[in-house]
N, C-alpha and C positions, 0 to 999 in steps of 0.2 A: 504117809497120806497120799493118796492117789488123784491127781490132778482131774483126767477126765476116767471117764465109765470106760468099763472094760467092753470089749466088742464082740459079739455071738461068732461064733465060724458064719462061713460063709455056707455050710451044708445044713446049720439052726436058721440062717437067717432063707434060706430056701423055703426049707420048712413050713417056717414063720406064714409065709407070704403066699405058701401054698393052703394053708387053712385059711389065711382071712380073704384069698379070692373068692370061697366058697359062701363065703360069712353074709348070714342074712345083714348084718349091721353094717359091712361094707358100702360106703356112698363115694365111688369113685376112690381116691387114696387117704380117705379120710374113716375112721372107726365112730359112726354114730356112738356109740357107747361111751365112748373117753375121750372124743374129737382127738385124737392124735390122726399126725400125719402117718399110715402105714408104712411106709420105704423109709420112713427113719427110725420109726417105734421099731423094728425089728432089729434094728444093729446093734442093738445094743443089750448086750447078755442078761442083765437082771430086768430088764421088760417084763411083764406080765400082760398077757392078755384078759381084760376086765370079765371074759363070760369064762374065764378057766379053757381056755378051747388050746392053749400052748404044752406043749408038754414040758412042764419042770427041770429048768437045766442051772447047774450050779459052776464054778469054777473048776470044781473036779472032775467034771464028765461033759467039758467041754472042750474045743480042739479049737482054740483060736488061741 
C-alpha cells in the first residue's frame, strides 16, 4: 500500500502547466472547472485534467 501519490516527471509536470496556461478555464492558479490549485494539480502522476486537454500518462510511460 502506497502512502502518498506517485509524482509526474518533472518534463509531464512542464507539460501539464504548459496546456493549462493556455486554458480558457485557467483563473489565475486556480482551474475554474475543478477549482484545483494548478502548480499542485500537476505533480502529481494520476491527475487528470477535467476538459481531457492532458495527455494520458500511466506508470509505465513515465520518468519520474
Amino acid at each position: 500500500m502506497k502512502l502518498f501519490p506517485e509524482l509526474a516527471s518533472l518534463e509531464i509536470q512542464d507539460q501539464r502547466k504548459d496546456i493549462c496556461k493556455e486554458c480558457d478555464y485557467r483563473n489565475g492558479d486556480i482551474c475554474s472547472e475543478c477549482g484545483c490549485f494548478i502548480t499542485l494539480k500537476v505533480k502529481f502522476l494520476k491527475s487528470k485534467c477535467p476538459k481531457n486537454k492532458w495527455p494520458t500518462v500511466t506508470e509505465n510511460n513515465s520518468n519520474s
